[in-house]
C-alpha positions as CSV (number, residue, x, y, z in Angstrom):
1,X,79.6,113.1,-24.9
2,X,77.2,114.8,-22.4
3,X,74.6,111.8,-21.3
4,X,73.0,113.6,-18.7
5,X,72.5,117.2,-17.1
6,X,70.6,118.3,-14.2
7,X,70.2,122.2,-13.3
8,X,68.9,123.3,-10.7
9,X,66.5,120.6,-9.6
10,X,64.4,120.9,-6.4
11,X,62.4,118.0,-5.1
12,X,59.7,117.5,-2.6
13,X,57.6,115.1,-0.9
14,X,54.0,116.7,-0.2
15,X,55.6,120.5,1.9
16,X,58.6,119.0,2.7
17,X,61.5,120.0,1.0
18,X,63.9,117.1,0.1
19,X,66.2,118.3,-2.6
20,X,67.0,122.3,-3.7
21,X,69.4,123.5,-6.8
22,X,70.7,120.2,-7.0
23,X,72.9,120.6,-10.8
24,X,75.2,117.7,-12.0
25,X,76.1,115.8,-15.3
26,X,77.3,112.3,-16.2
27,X,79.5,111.5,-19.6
28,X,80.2,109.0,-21.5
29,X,83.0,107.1,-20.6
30,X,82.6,107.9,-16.7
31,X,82.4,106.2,-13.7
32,X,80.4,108.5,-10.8
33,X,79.7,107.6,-7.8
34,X,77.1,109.2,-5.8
35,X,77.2,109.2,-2.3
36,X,75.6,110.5,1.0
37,X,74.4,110.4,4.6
38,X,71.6,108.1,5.1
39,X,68.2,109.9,4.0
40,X,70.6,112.1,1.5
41,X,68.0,111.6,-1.1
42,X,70.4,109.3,-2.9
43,X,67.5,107.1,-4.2
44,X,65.0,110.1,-5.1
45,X,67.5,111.9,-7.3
46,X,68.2,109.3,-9.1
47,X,64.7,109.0,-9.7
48,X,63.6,112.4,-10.3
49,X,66.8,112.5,-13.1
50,X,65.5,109.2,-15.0
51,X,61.8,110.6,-14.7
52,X,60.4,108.3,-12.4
53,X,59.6,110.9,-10.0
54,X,58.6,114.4,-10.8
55,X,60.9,117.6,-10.0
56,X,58.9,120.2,-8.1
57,X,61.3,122.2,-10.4
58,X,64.4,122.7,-12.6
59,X,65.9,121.2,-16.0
60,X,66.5,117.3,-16.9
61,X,68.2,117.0,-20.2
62,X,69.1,113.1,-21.1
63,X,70.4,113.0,-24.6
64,X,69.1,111.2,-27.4
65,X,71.4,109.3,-29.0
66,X,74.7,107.6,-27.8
67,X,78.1,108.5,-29.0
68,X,77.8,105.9,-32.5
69,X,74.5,108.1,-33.0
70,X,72.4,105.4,-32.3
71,X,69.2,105.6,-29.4
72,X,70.4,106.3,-26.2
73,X,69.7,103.5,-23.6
74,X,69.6,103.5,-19.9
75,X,69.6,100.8,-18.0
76,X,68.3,101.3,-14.3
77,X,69.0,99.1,-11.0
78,X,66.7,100.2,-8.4
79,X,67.4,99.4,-4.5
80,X,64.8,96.9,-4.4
81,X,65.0,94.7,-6.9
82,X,61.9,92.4,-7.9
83,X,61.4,89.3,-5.5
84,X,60.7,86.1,-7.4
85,X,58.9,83.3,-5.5
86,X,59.5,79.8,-5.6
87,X,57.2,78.4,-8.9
88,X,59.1,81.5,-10.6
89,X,60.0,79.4,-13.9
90,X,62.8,80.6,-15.7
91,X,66.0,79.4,-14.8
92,X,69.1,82.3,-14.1
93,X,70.5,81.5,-17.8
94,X,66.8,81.9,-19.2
95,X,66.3,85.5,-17.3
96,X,69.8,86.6,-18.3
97,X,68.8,86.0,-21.9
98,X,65.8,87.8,-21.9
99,X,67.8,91.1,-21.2
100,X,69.5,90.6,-24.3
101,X,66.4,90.1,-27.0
102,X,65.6,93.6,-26.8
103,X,68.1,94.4,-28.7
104,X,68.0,92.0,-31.2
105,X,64.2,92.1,-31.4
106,X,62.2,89.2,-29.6
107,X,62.2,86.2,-32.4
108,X,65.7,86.5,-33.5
109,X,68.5,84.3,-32.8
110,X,71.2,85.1,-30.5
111,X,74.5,84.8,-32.2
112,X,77.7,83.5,-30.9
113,X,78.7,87.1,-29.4
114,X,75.0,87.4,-27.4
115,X,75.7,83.9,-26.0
116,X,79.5,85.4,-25.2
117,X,77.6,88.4,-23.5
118,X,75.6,86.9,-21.7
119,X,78.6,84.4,-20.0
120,X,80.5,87.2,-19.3
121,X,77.3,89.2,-17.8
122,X,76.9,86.0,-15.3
123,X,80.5,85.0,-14.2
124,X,81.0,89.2,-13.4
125,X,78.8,88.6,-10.5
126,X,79.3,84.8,-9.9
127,X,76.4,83.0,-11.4
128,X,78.1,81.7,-14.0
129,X,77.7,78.0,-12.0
130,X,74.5,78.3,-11.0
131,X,72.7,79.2,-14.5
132,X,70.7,76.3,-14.8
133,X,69.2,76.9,-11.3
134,X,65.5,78.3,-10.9
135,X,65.2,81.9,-9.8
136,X,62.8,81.0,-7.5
137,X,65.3,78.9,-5.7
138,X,67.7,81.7,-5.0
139,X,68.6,83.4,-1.8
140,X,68.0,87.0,-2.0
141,X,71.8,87.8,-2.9
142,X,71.9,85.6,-5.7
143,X,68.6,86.9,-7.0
144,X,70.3,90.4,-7.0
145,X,73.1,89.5,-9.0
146,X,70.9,87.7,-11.3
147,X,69.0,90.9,-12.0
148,X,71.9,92.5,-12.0
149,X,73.6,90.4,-14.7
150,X,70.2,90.8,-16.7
151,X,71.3,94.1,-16.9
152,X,74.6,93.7,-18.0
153,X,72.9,91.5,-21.1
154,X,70.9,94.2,-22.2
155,X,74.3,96.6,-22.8
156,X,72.6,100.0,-21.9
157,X,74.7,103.0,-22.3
158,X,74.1,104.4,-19.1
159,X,73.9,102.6,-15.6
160,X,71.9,104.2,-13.3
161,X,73.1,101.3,-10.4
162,X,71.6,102.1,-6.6
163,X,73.6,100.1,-4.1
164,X,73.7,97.4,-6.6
165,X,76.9,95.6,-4.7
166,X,74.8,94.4,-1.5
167,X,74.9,90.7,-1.0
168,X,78.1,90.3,-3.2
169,X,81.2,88.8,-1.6
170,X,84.0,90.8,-1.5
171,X,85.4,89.1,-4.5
172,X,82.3,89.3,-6.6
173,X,82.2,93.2,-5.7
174,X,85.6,93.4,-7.2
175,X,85.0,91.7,-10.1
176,X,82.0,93.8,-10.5
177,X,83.7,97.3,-10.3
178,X,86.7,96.3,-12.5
179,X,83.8,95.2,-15.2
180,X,81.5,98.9,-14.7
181,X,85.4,101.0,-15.5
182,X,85.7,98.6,-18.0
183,X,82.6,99.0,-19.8
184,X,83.2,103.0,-19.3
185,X,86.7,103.2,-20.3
186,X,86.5,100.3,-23.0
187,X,83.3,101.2,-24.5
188,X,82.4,104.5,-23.8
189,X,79.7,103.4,-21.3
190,X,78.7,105.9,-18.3
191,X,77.9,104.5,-14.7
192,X,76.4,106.7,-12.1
193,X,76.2,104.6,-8.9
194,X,74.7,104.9,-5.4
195,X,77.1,103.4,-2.6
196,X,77.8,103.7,1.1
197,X,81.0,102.9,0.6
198,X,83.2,105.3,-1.7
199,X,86.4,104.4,0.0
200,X,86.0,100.7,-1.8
201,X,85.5,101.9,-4.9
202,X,87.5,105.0,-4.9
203,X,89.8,103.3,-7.3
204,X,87.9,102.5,-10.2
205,X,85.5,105.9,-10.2
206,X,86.6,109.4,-11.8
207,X,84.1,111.2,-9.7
208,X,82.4,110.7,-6.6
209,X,79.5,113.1,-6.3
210,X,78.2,113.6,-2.4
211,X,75.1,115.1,-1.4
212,X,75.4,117.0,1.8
213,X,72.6,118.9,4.0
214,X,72.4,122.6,4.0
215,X,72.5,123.6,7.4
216,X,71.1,127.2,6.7
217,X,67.4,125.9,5.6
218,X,64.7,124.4,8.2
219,X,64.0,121.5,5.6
220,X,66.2,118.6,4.6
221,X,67.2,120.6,1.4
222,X,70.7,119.3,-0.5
223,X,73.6,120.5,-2.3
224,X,75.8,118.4,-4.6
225,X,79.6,118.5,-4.8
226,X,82.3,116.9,-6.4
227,X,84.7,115.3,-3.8
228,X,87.6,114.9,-6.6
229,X,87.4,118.7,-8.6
230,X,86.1,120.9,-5.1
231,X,83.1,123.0,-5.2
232,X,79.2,122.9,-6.6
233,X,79.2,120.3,-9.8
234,X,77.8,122.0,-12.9
């Protein structure tokens, strides 16, 4: 099922040109990577898709519902995560949680499988051991991961993931890509993810999607192609 569809989207920042008939799509049950030279735009077209910035033109169609018919629900990582200071008072197995209510509605009770989720969601990036800890006493990698396994609680259909591996070991990046094909091949989930590096996870993604520069224009105007089919992704 079609999750999302870009046509033909330009973007800009004041006159300057930054992204031009930029078209893609992302379904359900894939694993895309999206990838780039630095200042690619990488970051504002992910953006512009989920609406947080606002095309200077072309078509964003996200769909509705999910494939069981129900809402459809994105879950977004941005580059810069939230920074929590020291007096921050939830502990990591608190903040996990909280992704998970949503869900379930704020005064319900978790059940056995929530408390299940919400294990798994923490040992995929390694904070399974340090869930009592306080956020606020994290190191900026572990603070990552904690977000990052918030958002693995919540079970969005879509992750929209920007260089979410940053800080992780090389084990805990491992662990993390086996878990996003997982989720898209087990559960029809769809994971569109910013990375520098495509060559470490070229074995878990179906697609890796690259923005290049168009020589031909003054401005810093992109094109998008598929690195695994060849040619303009529609």
């Amino acid at each position: 099922m079609r999750y999302i569809t870009v046509e033909n989207l330009a973007f800009q920042y004041d006159a300057e040109p930054v992204l031009q008939e930029v078209s893609y799509h992302l379904d359900s049950g894939e694993f895309v990577t999206l990838t780039g030279e630095n200042g690619a735009a990488k970051s504002t077209l992910i953006k512009a898709t989920l609406g947080i910035l606002t095309p200077k033109s072309g078509q964003v169609t996200l769909a509705k519902t999910n494939v069981t018919g129900q809402k459809l629900r994105i879950g977004y990582l941005p580059q810069q995560i939230a920074s929590f200071n020291a007096g921050f008072p939830s502990t990591v197995y608190e903040f996990v949680t909280s992704g998970r209510y949503p869900r379930r509605g704020w005064f319900s009770r978790l059940t056995d499988h929530d408390e299940e989720h919400i294990r798994v969601s923490l040992e995929s990036v390694g904070m399974w051991e340090n869930r009592d800890k306080r956020i606020g006493s994290l190191s900026g990698g572990q603070k990552q991961r904690a977000v990052i396994a918030r958002l693995f609680a919540s079970d969005p259909d879509v992750f929209v993931l920007d260089e979410p591996t940053t800080g992780m070991d090389a084990g805990t990046t491992q662990t993390f890509y086996d878990l996003m094909h997982h989720n898209a091949k087990e559960h029809g989930k769809a994971v569109l993810m910013i990375t520098h590096d495509p060559d470490e996870v070229k074995g878990y993604a179906d697609r890796n999607i690259h923005l290049v520069r168009n020589q031909d224009l003054p401005w810093r105007c992109f094109n998008i192609h598929d690195n695994k089919e060849g040619g303009h992704v529609h």
